[in-house]
C-alpha positions in Angstrom: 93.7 54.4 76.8 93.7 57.1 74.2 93.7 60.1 76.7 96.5 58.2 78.9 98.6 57.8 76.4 97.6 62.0 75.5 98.3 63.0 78.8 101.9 61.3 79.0 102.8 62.8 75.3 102.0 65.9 77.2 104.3 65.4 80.1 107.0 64.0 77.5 106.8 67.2 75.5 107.1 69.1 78.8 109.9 67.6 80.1 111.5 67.8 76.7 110.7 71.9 77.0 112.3 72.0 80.5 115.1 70.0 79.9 115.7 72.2 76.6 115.4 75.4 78.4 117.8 74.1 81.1 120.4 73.4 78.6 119.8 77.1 77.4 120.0 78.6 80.1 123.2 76.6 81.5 125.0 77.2 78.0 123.8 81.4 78.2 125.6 81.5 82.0 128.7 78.7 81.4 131.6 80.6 83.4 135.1 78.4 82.9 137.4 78.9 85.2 140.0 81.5 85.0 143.7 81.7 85.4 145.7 83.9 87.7 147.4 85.6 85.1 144.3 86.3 83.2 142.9 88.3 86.4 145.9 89.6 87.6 146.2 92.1 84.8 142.9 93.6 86.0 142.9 92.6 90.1 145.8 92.4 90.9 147.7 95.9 89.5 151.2 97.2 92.0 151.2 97.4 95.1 150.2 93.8 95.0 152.6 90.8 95.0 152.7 87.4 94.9 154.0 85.5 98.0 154.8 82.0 98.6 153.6 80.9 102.1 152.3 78.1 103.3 152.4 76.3 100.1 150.6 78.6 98.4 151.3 82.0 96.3 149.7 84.4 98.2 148.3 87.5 97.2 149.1 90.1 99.8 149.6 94.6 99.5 151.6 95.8 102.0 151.1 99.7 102.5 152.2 102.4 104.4 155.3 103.0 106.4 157.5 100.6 107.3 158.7 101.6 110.4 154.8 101.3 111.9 156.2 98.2 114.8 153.0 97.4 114.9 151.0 96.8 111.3 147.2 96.5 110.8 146.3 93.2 109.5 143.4 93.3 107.2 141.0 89.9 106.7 138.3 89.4 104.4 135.1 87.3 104.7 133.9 84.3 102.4 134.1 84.8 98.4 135.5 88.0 99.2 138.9 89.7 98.7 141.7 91.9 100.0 140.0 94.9 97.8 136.4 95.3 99.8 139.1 96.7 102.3 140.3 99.9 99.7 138.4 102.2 101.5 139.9 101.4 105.1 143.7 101.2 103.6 143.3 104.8 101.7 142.4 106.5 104.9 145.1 104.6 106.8 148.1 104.2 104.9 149.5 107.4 105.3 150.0 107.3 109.2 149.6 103.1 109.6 151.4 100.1 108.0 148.4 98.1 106.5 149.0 94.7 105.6 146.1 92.6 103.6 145.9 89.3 102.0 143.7 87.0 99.8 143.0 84.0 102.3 143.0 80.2 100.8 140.3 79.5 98.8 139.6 83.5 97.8 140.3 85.9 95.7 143.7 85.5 93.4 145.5 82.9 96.1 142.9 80.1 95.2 142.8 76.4 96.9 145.2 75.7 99.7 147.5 72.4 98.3 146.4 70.3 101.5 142.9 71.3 101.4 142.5 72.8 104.7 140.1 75.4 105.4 140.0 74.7 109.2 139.7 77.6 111.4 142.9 76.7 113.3 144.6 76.5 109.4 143.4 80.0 109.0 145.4 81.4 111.8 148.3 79.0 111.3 148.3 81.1 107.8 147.8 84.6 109.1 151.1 83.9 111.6 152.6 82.6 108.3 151.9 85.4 106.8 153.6 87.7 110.0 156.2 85.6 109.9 157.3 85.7 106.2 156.9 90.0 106.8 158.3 89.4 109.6 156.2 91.3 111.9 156.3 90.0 115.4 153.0 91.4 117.2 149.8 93.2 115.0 146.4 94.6 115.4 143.9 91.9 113.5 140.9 93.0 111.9 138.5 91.0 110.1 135.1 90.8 108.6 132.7 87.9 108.7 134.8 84.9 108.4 137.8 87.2 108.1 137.0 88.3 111.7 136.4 84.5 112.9 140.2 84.1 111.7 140.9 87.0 113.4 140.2 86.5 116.8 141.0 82.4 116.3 144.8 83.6 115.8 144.4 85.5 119.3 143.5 82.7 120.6 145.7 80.4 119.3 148.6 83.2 119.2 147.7 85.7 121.6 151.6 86.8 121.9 151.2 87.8 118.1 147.9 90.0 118.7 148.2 93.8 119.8 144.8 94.5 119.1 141.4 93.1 117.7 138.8 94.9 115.2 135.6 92.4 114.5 133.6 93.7 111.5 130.4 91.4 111.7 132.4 88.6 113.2 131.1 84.7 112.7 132.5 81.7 115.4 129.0 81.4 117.3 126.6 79.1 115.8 123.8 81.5 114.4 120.8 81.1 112.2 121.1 84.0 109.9 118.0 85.7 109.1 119.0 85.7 105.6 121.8 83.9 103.3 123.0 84.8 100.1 122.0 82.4 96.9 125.8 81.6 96.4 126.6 80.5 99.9 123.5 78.1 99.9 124.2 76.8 96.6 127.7 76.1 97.3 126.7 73.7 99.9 124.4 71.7 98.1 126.0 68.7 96.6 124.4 68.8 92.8 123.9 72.6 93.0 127.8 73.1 93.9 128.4 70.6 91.0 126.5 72.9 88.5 128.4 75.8 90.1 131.5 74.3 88.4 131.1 75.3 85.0 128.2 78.0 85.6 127.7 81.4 87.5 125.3 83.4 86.1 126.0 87.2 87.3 122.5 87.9 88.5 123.0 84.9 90.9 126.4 86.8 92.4 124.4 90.6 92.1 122.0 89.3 94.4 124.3 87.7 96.7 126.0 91.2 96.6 122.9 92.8 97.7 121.8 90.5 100.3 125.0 91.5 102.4 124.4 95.6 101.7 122.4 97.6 104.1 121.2 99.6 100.9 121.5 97.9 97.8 121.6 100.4 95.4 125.0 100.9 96.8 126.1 97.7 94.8 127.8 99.1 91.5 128.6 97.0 88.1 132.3 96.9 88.9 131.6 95.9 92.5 129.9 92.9 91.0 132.6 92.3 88.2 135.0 91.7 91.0 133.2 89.2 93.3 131.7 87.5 89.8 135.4 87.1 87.9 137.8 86.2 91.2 135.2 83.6 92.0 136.4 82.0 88.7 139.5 81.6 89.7 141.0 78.5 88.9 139.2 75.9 92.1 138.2 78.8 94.0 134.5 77.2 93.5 135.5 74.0 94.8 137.7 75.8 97.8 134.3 77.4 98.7 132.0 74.0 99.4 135.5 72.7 101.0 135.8 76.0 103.3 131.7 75.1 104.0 132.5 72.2 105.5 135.2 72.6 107.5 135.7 76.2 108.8 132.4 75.5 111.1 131.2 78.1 113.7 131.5 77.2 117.0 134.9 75.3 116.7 136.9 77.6 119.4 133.7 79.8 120.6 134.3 78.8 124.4 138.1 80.4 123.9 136.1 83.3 123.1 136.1 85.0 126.9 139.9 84.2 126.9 140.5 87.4 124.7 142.6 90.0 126.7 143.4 92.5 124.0 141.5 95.8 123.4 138.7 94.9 121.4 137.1 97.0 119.0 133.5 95.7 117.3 132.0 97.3 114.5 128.3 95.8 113.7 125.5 96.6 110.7 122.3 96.8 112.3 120.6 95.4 109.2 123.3 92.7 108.7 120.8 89.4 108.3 123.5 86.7 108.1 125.3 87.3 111.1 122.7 89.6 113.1 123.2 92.1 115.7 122.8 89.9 118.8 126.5 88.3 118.0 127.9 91.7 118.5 126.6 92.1 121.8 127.4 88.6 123.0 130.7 89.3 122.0 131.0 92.5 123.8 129.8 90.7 127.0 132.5 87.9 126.8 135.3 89.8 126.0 136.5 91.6 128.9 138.2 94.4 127.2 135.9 95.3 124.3 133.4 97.7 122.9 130.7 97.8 120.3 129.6 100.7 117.9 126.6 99.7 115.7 125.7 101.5 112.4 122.3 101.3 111.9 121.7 102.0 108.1 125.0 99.7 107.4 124.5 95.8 106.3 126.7 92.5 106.9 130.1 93.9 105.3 130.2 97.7 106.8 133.2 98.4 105.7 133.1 97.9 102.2 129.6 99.8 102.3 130.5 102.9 104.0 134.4 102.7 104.7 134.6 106.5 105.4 132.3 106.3 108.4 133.3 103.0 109.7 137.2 104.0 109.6 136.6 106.8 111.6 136.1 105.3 114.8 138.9 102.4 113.8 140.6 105.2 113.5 139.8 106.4 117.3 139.8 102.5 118.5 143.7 103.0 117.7 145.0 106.5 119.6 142.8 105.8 122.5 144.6 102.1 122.7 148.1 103.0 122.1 150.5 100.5 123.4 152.4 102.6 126.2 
């Protein structure tokens, strides 16, 4: 009875330690949300503005000249933002019209009011978005779930679409070969709870990485942006929302109904959305063609924009409208 009673003091004492060291380490990484005007001052400096669309202030730069009839629409991927396209809109504003946007749920435009993170919502806010600009037709480009939007709205809209650009496109169903921390932590129900009221920064550095062809590439102010607009007041919440709704597969028989000139730009060492998806959606989209970068990981655009622009940049002269 004596060692019994030894052995569960032991567990007791154990439990006590792990439970102590839990609350440690939850009070060292407690991240409370942020407000919009607390991360404007650093994320959201001129050109940006402040839109109401949809219900929602949206945060949107529009660059470039004005007189470009037909703008280049620029959408990000999950728990990104409008920035991981800087690279793109410095080579292209000076000839091009480049319009980009935080989409609901991201970046400094947070939750949509109605909770909708449906695929077809998406593209019911890009044409929104055109509308409020008023820019009647545009070329789309998007990464990730920023290119599932993309090509959803030329679907859905195809009298609004000029032109498609899919940087490491989702809408198949696909088993990724690798997922970030953050995405699979948002879409456990307890983990997504603790999420709340904690981030610790190592947990978004290696998300960070696991989308980058070469990690090292991943800088401290890189991470300072995904880390602080993910504390944007409910963009946590947004996230397990956008999880469970903007699902792959939703419109992927639609897919072959593309006509536009189709430009697809794939990392060869992207592991969330691999290669493969590139190719099958060069073979069901009539009019299309796909360049793969072989050093390059899941968001190629952000990780070497100079290369990557270069043949957007070629997609567009050789596909002038006539």
């Amino acid at each position: 009875m004596y060692k019994i009673l030894r052995i569960l003091k032991s567990i007791l004492y154990l439990l006590l330690a792990a439970m102590a060291a839990l609350a440690i380490y939850l009070y060292a990484n407690k991240a409370p949300e942020r407000s919009v005007a607390e991360l404007s001052q650093r994320w959201a400096p001129e050109p940006s503005q402040f839109l109401h669309i949809a219900g929602m202030n949206i945060h949107l730069r529009d660059e470039g000249p004005k007189s470009d009839e037909e703008p280049i629409i620029l959408i990000h991927g999950t728990s990104a933002s409008l920035h991981t396209w800087d690279g793109w809109v410095d080579a292209l504003k000076g000839q091009r019209r480049v319009i980009r946007f935080d989409l609901p749920a991201f970046g400094l435009t947070g939750p949509d009011p109605k909770n909708n993170y449906t695929i077809e919502h998406y593209a019911e806010v890009v044409v929104a978005v055109l509308d409020e600009l008023q820019v009647k037709k545009s070329v789309l480009a998007g990464n990730s779930l920023g290119g599932y939007v993309a090509w959803a709205t030329a679907v859905l809209h195809p009298d609004r679409v000029s032109k498609l650009i899919l940087v490491d496109s989702s809408g198949y169903h696909y088993e990724p070969e690798s997922v970030p921390l953050a995405f699979k932590l948002s879409q456990n129900p307890i983990a997504s709870m603790l999420l709340k009221d904690v981030l610790p920064r190592s947990l978004v550095v290696g998300s960070v990485k696991n989308v980058y062809g070469n990690p090292d590439l991943v800088t401290d102010e890189l991470v300072d942006r995904y880390y602080e607009l993910s504390l944007r007041e409910g963009n946590r919440n947004a996230l397990k929302e956008r999880f469970n709704q903007a699902l792959p597969g939703a419109l992927a028989d639609k897919i072959k109904t593309i006509k536009v000139p189709t430009l697809l730009i794939w990392g060869r060492k992207d592991q969330l959305i691999p290669v493969k998806f590139g190719t099958k959606f060069e073979q069901e989209i009539p009019n299309s063609q796909l360049i793969i970068f072989d050093d390059l990981g899941h968001v190629p655009h952000e990780e070497d924009p100079l290369a990557t622009v270069m043949v957007v940049k070629q997609f567009l002269q050789s596909n002038q409208t006539k």
